[in-house]
C-alpha positions as a Markdown table, in Angstrom:
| # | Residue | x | y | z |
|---|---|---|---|---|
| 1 | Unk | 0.0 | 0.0 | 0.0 |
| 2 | Unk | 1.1 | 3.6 | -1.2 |
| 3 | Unk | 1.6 | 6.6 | 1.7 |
| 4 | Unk | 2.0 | 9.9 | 0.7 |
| 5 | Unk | 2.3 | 11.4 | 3.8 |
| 6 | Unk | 3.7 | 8.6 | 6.5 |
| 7 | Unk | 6.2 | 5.9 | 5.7 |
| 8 | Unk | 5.2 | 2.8 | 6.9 |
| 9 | Unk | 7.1 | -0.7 | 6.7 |
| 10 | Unk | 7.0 | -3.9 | 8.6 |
| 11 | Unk | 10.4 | -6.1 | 9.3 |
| 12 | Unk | 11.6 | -8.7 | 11.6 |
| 13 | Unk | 7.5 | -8.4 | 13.9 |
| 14 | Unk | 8.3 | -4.9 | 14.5 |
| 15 | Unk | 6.3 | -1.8 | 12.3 |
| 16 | Unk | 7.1 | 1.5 | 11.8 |
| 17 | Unk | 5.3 | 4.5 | 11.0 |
| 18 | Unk | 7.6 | 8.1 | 10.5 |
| 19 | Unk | 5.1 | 11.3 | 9.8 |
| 20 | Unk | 6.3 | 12.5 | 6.8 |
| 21 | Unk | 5.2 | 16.2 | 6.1 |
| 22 | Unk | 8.3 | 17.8 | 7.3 |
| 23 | Unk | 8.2 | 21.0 | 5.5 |
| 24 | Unk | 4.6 | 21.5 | 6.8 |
| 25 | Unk | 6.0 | 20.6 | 10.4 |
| 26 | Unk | 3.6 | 17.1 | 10.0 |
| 27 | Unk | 1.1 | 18.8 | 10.8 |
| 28 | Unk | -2.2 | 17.2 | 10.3 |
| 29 | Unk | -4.8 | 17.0 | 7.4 |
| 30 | Unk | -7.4 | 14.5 | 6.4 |
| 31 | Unk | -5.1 | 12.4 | 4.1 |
| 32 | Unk | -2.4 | 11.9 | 7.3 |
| 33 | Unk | -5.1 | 11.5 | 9.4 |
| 34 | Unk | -6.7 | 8.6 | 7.0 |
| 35 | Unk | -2.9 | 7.5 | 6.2 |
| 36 | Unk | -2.3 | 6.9 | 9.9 |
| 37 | Unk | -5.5 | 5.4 | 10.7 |
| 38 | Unk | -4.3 | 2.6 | 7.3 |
| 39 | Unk | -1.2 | 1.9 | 9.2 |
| 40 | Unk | -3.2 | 1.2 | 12.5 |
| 41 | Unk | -5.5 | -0.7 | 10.7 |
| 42 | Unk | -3.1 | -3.0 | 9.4 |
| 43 | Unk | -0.9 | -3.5 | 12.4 |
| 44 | Unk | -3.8 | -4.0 | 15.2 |
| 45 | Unk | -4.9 | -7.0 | 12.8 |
| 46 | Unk | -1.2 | -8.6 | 12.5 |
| 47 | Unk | -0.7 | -11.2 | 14.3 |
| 48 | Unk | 2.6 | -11.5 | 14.0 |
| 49 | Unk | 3.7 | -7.9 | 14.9 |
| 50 | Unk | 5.3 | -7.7 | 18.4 |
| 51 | Unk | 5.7 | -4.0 | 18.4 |
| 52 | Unk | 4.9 | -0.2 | 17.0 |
| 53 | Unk | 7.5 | 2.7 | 16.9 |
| 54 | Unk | 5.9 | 6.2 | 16.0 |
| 55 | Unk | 7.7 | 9.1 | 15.0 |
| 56 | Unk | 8.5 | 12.0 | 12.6 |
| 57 | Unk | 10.4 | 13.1 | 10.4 |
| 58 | Unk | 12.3 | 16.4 | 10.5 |
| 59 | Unk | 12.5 | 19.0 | 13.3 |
| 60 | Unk | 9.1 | 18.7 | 14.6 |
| 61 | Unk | 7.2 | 15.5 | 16.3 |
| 62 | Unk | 3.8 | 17.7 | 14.9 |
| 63 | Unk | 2.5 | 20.7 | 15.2 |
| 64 | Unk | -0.7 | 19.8 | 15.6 |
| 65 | Unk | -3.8 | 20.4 | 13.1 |
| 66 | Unk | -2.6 | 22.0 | 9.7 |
| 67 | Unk | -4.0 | 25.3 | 10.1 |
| 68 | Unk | -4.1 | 26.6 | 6.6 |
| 69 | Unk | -5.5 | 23.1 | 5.5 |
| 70 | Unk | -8.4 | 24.1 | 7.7 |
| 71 | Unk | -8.9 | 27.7 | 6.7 |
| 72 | Unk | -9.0 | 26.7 | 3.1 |
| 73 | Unk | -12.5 | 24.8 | 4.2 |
| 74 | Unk | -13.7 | 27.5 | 6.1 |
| 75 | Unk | -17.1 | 27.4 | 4.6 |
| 76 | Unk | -17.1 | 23.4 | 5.9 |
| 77 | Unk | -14.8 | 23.2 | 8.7 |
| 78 | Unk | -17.1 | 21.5 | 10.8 |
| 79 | Unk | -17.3 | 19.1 | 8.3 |
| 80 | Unk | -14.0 | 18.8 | 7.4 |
| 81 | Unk | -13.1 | 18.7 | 11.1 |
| 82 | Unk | -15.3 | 15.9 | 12.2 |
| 83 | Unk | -13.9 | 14.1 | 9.1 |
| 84 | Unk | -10.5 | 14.4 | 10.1 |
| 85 | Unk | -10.8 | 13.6 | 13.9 |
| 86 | Unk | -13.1 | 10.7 | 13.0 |
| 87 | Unk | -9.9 | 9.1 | 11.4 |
| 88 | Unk | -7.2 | 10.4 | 13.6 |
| 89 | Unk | -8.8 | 9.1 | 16.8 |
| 90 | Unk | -9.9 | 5.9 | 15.1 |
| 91 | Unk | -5.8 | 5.5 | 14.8 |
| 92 | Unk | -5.4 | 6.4 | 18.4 |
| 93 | Unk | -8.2 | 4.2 | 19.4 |
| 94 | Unk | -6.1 | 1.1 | 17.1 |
| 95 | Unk | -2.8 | 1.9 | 19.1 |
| 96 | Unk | -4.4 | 2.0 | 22.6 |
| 97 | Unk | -6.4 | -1.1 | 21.7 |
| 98 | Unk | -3.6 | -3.1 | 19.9 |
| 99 | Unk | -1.9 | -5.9 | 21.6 |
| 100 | Unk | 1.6 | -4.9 | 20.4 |
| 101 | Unk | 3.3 | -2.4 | 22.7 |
| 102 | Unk | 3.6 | 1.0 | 21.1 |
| 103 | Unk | 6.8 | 3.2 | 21.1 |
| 104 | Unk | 6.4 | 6.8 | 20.4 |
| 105 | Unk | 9.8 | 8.8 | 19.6 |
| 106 | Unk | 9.4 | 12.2 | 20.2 |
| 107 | Unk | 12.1 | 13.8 | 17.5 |
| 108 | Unk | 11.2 | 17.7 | 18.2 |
| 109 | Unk | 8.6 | 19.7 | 18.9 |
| 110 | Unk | 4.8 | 18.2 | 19.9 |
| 111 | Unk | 2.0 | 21.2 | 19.6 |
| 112 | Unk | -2.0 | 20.7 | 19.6 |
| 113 | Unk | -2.8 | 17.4 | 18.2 |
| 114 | Unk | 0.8 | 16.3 | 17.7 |
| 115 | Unk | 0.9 | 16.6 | 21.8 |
| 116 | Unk | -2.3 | 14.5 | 22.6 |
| 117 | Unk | -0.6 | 11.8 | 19.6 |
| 118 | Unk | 2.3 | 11.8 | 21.4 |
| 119 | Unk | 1.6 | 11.1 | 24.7 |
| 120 | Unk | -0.7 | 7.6 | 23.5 |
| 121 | Unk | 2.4 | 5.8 | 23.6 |
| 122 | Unk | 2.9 | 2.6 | 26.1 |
| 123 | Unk | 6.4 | 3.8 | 26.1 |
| 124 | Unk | 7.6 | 7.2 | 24.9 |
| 125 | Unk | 10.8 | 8.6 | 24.3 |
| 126 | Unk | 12.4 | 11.9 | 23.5 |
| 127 | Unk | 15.0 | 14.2 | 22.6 |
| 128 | Unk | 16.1 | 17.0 | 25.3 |
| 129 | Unk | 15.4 | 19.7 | 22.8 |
| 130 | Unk | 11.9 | 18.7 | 21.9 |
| 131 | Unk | 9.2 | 21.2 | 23.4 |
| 132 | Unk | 5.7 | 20.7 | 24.3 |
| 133 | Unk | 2.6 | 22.9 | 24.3 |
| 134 | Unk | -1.3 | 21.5 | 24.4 |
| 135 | Unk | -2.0 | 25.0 | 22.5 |
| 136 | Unk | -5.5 | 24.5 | 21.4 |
| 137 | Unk | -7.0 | 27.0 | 23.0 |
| 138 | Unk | -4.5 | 29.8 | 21.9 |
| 139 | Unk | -6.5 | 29.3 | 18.1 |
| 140 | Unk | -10.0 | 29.3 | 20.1 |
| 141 | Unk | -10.2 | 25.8 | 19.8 |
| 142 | Unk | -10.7 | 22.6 | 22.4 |
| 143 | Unk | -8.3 | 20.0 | 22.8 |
| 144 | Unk | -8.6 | 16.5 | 20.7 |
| 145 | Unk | -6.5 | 13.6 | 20.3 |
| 146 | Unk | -7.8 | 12.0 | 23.6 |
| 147 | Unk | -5.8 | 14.4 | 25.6 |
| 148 | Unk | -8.3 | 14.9 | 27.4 |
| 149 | Unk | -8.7 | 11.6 | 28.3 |
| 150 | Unk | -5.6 | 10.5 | 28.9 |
| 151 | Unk | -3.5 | 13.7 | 30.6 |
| 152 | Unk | -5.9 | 14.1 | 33.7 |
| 153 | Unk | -4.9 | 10.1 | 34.0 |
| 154 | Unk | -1.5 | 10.7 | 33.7 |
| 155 | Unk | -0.6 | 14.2 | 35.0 |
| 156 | Unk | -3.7 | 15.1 | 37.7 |
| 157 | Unk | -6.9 | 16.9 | 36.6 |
| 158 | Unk | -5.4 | 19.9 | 38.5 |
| 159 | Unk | -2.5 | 19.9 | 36.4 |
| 160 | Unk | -4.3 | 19.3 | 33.1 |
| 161 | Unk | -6.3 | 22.1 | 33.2 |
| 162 | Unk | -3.5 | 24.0 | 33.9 |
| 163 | Unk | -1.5 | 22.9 | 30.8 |
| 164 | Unk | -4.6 | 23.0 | 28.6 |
| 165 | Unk | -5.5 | 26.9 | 30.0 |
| 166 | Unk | -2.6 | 28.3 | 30.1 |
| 167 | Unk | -1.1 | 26.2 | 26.8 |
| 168 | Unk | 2.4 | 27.2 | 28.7 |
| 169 | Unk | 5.4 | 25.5 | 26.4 |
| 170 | Unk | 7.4 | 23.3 | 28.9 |
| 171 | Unk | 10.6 | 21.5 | 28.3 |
| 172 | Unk | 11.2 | 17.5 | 27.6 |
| 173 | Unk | 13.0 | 17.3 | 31.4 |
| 174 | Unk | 9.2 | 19.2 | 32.8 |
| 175 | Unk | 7.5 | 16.4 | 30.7 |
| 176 | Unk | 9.5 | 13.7 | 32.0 |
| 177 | Unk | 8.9 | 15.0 | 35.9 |
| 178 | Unk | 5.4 | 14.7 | 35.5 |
| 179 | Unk | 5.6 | 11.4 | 34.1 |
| 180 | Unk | 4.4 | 12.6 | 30.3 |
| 181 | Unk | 7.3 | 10.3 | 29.0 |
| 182 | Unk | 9.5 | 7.5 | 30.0 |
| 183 | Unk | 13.1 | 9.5 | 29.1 |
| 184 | Unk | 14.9 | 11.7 | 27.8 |
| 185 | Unk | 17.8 | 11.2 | 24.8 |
| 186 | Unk | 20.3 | 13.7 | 24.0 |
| 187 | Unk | 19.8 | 13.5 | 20.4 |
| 188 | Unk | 18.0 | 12.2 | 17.1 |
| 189 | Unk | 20.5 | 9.1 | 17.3 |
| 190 | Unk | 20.6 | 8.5 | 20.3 |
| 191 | Unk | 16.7 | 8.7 | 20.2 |
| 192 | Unk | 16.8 | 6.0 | 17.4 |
| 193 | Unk | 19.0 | 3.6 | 18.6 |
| 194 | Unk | 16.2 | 3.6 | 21.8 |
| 195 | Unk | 13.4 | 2.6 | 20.0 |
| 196 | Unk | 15.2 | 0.3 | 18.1 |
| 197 | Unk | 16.5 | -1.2 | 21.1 |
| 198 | Unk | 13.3 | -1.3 | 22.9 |
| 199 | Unk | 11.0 | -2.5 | 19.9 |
| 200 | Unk | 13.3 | -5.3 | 19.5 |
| 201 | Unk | 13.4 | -6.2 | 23.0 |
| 202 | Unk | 9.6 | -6.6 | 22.4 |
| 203 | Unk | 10.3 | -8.1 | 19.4 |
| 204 | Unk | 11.4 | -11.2 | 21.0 |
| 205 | Unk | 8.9 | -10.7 | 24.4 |
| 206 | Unk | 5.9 | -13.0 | 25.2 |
| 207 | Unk | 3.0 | -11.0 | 23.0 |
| 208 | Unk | -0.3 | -12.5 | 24.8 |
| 209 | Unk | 1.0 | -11.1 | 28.2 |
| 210 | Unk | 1.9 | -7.8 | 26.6 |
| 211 | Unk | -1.5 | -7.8 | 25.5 |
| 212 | Unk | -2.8 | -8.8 | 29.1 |
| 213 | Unk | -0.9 | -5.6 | 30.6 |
| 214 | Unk | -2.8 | -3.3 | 27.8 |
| 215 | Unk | -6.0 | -5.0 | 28.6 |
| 216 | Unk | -5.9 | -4.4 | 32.1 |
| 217 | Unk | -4.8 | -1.4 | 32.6 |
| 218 | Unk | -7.0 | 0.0 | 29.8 |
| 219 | Unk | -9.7 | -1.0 | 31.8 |
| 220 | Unk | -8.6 | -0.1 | 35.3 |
| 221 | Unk | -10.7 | 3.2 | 35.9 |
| 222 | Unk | -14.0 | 1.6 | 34.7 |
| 223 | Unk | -13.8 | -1.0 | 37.2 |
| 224 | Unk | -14.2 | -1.8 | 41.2 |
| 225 | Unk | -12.1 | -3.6 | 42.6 |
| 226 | Unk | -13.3 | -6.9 | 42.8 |
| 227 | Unk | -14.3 | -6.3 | 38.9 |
| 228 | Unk | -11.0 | -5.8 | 37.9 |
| 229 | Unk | -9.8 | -8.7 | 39.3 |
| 230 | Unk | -11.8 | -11.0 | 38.4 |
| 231 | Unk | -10.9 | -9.9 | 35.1 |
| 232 | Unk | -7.1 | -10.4 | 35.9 |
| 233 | Unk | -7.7 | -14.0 | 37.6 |
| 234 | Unk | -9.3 | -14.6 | 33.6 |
| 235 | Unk | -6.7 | -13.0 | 31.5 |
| 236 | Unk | -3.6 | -14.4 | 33.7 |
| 237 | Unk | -4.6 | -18.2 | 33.7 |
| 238 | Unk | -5.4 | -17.5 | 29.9 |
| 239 | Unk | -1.6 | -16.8 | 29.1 |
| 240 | Unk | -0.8 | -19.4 | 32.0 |
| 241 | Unk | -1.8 | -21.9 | 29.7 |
| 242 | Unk | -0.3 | -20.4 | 26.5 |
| 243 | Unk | 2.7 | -21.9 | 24.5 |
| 244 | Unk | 4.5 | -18.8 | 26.0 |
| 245 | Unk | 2.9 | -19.0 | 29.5 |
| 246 | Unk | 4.1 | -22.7 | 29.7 |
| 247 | Unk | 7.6 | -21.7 | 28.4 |
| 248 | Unk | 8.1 | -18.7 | 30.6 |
| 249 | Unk | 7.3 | -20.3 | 34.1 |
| 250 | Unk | 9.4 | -24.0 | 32.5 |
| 251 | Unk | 12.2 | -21.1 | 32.2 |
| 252 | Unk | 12.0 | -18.9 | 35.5 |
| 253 | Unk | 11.4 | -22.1 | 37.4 |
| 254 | Unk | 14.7 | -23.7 | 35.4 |
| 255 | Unk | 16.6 | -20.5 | 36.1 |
| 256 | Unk | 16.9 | -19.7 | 31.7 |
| 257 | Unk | 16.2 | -17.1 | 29.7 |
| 258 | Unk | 12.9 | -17.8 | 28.0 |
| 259 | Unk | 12.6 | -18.3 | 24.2 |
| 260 | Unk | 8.8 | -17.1 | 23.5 |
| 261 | Unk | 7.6 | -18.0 | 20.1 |
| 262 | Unk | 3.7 | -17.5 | 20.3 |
């Protein structure tokens, strides 16, 4: 399949999609937002995919919604806007629901919609000179992307409306203090050889009980206590009994490192 505005490729159970509108920051316009949602697409229904790294190409992560792209459908832009979003968070909603672990890699700048995209990663990674702003308001809009869903969960709801008020641009050391990403790398190559270290390291990990961990925790906040788990009592005896279950407690118990095939 042909991408115009992301590259996309799949090699040794590990996928990769790079925004690719550089010169337009990769900012966001129905054909990414349709492009991305493809790529989801395809890798939430491969089985044989382990992991997802996500990140741009260029100097910025993404600046959020392509602004000029939007002006030039003025006389439609709710139209054009509920379009767009329909496909961009039908690609968020195939990352958070995957079972492969997602790795975002932050390469510069994350503004708008290219903040709430980056911070749907399972793991996320960045270079120190990357800056962040939720910035929607500062254009009289509301925030998208699920960042209102998932910052409050991550940061505080006191904090949350605090970055999405004030749409204050804060640093990649702020963003890892309040736990917005998992660390900070000095530089693009540094910040590549990460992911590629990580996603292989998945690569070779037992899938069903990445899966589990998704699952679960993607379901924490909607559940009591007892609820949730039952739920885990179900979803652990499941991989218990998987080809990979049985191999990783023969090789903890046999004191090995485990060789996980499922």
């Amino acid at each position: 399949m042909h991408f115009n505005n992301i590259n996309f490729s799949i090699s040794n159970n590990i996928a990769r999609i790079t925004l690719n509108r550089p010169d337009a920051g990769n900012t966001l316009n129905i054909e990414l937002a349709k492009e991305l949602y493809k790529a989801t697409n395809i890798v939430s229904t491969n089985n044989n995919i382990k992991a997802l790294i996500l990140t741009g190409k260029g100097k910025l992560f993404c600046g959020g919604g392509d602004l000029k792209f939007l002006l030039s459908n003025e006389d439609k832009i709710k139209e054009t806007l509920l379009e767009m979003t329909h496909y961009f968070h039908g690609a968020i909603a195939r990352m958070t629901r995957m079972e492969a672990p997602v790795i975002i890699g932050i390469n510069g700048t994350a503004g708008g919609g290219g903040f709430s995209l980056a911070i749907t990663g399972d793991i996320i990674y960045s270079v120190k000179s990357a800056k962040f702003t939720v910035a929607y308001t500062n254009a009289g809009l509301s925030p998208d992307g699920s960042s209102t869903y998932f910052l409050p969960r991550i940061v505080g709801m006191k904090r949350a409306k605090e970055l999405m008020l004030t749409n204050r641009i804060f640093s990649a050391e702020e963003a890892l203090e309040m736990n917005l990403i998992d660390q900070v790398l000095d530089d693009q190559e540094q910040l590549d050889k990460t992911l590629e270290k990580q996603a292989e390291i998945f690569s070779k990990g037992p899938r069903n009980a990445y899966a589990g961990v998704k699952k679960l925790l993607n379901i924490s906040f909607d559940n009591g206590l007892e609820t949730q788990m039952d739920i885990e009592g179900i979803k652990i005896s499941e991989n218990a009994e998987s080809i990979d279950g049985i191999e990783g407690l023969k090789a903890f118990s046999e004191k090995r490192k485990p060789n996980f095939n499922e």
